[in-house]
N, C-alpha and C positions, 0 to 999 in steps of 0.2 A: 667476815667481820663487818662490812660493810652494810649486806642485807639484817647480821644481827642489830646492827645502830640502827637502821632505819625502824626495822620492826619493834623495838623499843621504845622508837620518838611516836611511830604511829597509837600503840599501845597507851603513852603517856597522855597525847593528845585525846584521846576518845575516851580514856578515863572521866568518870563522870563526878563531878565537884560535891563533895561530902556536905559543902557547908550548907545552913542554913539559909535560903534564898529571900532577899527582902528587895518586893519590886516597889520605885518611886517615879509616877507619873508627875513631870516639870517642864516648866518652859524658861527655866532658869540657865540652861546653854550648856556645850559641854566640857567648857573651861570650870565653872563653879559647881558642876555637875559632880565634874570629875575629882575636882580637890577634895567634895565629900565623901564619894566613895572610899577613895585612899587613905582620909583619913580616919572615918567611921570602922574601915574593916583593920585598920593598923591597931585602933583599940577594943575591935571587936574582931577576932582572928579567925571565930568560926560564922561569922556572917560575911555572905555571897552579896552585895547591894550590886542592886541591877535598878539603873534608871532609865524613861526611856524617855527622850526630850521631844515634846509636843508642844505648842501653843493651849493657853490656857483652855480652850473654849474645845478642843479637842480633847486634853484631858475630861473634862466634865463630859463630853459625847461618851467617851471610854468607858469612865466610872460607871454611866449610866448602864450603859450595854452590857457591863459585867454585873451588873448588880446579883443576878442570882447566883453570882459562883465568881467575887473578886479574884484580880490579879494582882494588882496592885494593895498596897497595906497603907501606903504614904502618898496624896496628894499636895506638892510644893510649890503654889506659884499662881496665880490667875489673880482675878478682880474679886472683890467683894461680891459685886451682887451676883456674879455666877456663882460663889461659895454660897450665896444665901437661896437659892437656887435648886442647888445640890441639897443642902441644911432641906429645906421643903418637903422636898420628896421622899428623905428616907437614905440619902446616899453616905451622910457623914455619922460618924458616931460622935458622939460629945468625949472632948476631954480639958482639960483647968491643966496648962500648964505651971511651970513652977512659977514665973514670971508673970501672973495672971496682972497682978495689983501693977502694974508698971505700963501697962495697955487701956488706953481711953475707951471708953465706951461705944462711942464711934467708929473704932479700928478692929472691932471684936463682934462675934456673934453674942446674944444677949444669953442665948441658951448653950454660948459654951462648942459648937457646931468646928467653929474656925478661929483663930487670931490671926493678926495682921505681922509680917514680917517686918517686910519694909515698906516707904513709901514711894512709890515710882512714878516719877513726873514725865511728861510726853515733852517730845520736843520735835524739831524741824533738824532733821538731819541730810548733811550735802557731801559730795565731792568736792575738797576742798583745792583739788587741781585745778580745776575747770570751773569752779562759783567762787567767783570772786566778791560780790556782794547779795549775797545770800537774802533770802525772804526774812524778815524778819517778827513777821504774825501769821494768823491763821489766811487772813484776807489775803496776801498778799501772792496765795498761792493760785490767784484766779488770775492775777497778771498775765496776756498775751505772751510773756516774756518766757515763762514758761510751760507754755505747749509742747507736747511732747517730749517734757525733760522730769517730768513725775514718776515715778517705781511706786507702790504701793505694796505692803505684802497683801494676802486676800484678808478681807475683815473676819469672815467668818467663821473663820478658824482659830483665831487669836483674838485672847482677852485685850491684850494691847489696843487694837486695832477698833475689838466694838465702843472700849471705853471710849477710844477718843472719836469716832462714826456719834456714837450718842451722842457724845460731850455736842459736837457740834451742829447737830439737831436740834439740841436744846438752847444754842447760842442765840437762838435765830427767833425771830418774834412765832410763828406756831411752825408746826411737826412740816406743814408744803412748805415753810419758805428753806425748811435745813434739807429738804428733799433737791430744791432747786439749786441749794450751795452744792451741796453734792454733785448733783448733776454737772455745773458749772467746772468743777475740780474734774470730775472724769473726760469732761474732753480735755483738760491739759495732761492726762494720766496716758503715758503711754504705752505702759502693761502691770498684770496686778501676777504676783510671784504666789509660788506655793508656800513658801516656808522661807522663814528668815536667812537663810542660807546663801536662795537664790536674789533676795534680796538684797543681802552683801555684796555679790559678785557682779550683777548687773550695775549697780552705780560704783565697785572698785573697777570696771572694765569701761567707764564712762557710757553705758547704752542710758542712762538719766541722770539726772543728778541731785535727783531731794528724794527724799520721804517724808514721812509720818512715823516717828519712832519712840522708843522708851529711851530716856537718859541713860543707865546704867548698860545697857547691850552698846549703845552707841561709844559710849568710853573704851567699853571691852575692843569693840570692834578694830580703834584707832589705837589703842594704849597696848593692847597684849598681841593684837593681830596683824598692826602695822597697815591695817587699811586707810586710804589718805582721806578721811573724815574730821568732820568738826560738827560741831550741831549749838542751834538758835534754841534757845527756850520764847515763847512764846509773849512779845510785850503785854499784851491784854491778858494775861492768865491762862494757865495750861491744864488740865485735870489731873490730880496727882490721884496714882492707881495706890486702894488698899492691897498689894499685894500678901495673898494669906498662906494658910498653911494649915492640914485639917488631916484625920485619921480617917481612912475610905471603911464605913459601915461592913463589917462583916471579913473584915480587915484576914488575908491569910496567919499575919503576922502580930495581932495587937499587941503583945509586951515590948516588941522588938520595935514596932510602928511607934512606940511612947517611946521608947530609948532614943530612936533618932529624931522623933520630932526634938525631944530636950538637947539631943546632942547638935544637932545645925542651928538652936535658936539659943542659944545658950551667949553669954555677955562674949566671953571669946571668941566665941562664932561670928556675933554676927558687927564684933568691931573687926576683925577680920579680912569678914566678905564686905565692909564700909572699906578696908584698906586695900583691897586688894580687886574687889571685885566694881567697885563703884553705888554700891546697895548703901541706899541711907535707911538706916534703920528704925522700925515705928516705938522700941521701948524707950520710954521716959526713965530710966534710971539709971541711964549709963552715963558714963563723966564722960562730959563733950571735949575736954582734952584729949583723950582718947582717939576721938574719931578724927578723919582727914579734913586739912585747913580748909579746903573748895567745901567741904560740908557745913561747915560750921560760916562760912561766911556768904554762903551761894543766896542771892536775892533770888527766889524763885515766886512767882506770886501763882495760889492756886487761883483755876478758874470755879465760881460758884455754880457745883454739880447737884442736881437734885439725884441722890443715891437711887434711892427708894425709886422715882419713877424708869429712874434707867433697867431696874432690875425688873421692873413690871411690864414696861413696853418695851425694850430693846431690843428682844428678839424679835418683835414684828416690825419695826423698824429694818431690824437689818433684811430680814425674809423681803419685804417691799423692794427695797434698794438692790439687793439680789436678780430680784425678778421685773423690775423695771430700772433701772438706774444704770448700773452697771454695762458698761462697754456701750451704751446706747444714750449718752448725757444729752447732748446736742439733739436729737428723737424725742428727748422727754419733754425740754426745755419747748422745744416748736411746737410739741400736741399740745402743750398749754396756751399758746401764744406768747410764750417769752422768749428773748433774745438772750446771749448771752450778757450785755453790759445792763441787763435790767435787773441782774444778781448783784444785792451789797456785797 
């Protein structure tokens, strides 16, 4: 009886899933990741949704590489100008959601490519054990004080990370002096993580104690995860990320791909993932009653981002900072003849 059970459960196991497979590359995490599965496939009972959680900028590597033979149907999550990027080359198929008229001009592909979910502002995130009075700007992270108490995840791989690498490139009077901020900030850096993950764990286990992070993961992190976090929005203004949302060209699935683009962006949805997940939402025509009180009253002031050139030069920005900056600040700083306190 025994070996008959077991050969049953093996048999059950290796059984191979009838449903319909719909893959979604996101850097949306696998708490809100997960809620949509559950609940896409509760109202959709022969859809398989299989997501796989990447950093924006690695989604968009993916898309690319698959292009002659997608895996993905559903791209959920990066910056604009990596979507307008993708939109460029051929990667995204146009689609007009239902909610087209409710989406600024600004938060949208012109040609229909992507829309903007929500809007995601950067912030200064800490260990709130061990940082008792936290940085409170961008400058403030070049303070002696903290040398080697910096976590960074790697830029290159997340949208997150290049927006706000750009954003602060461009703070800076030209492209050498945001190269020397840089540089500046990596000798306080005292290691740069693969993935958000590890990023987590090293400042929940105190090996640093700040970042560079997205408001809504940083909430998730402390509010559902119980990591002892808190995080700074930024006094001089922060880059708020168009985070979008786009059907991958060539899509295995495209009815299915429209089905859940409508179903994750839909008014329910995304007051929702505003209540639950911390995502401020970019449609204009939701009653702001609705959304949560911190949303509706939060002073955030954006920082003034030039979109357009971030999405034209950023990647050789980041390629530079890669191949010169990075784990060698203090090397970079001296082959120029500057010192560290000659950086604003």
């Amino acid at each position: 009886m025994v070996c008959a059970v077991l050969a049953a459960f093996l048999l059950g196991a290796c059984a191979s899933d009838d449903r319909t497979r719909l893959v979604i590359y996101s850097p949306h995490g696998k708490e809100m990741l997960t809620d949509a599965e559950k609940a896409f496939e509760a109202r959709y009972p022969d859809v398989n949704v299989q997501w796989i959680d990447m950093g924006g900028q690695d989604a968009y590597d993916r898309v690319r590489t698959e292009s002659a033979n997608p895996t993905a149907s559903i791209w959920w999550g990066g910056d604009g100008p990596t979507f307008d990027r993708a939109a460029r080359e051929g990667l995204l198929a146009p689609y007009v959601p239902s909610w087209a008229d409710a989406m600024p001009e600004s938060a949208r592909h012109p040609d229909n490519y992507w829309y903007t979910t929500f809007l995601t502002p950067e912030v200064l995130l800490y260990n709130n054990r061990t940082v008792t009075s936290p940085p409170t700007d961008w400058d403030d992270l070049l303070s002696p004080e903290w040398k080697d108490r910096i976590i960074v995840r790697y830029p290159l791989a997340s949208s997150t990370m290049r927006t706000i690498w750009g954003a602060l490139i461009m703070r800076q009077p030209t492209v050498e002096d945001g190269y020397a901020w840089l540089a500046r900030l990596d000798m306080n850096t005292k290691t740069y993580t693969a993935d958000p993950t590890q990023l987590y764990l090293k400042i929940a286990r105190e090996e640093g104690d700040v970042t560079l992070w997205n408001m809504p993961d940083s909430y998730i992190q402390a509010e559902t995860n119980g990591y002892p976090f808190d995080f700074v929005i930024p006094t001089s203004g922060t880059p708020i990320l168009n985070d979008a949302i786009a059907i991958v060209a060539g899509a295995p699935q495209p009815e299915l791909a429209q089905t859940f683009y409508e179903f994750v962006t839909s008014d329910s949805a995304v007051v929702d993932q505003a209540q639950r997940f911390w995502r401020i939402p970019a449609r204009t025509d939701l009653d702001a009653e609705r959304l949560p009180e911190w949303m509706r009253t939060s002073d955030i002031r954006p920082m003034d981002v030039d979109w357009d050139r971030l999405a034209s030069e950023g990647s050789t920005w980041m390629q530079y900072w890669d191949e010169n900056i990075k784990g060698r600040g203090a090397d970079y700083l001296s082959e120029r003849g500057l010192a560290a306190e000659d950086v604003p």
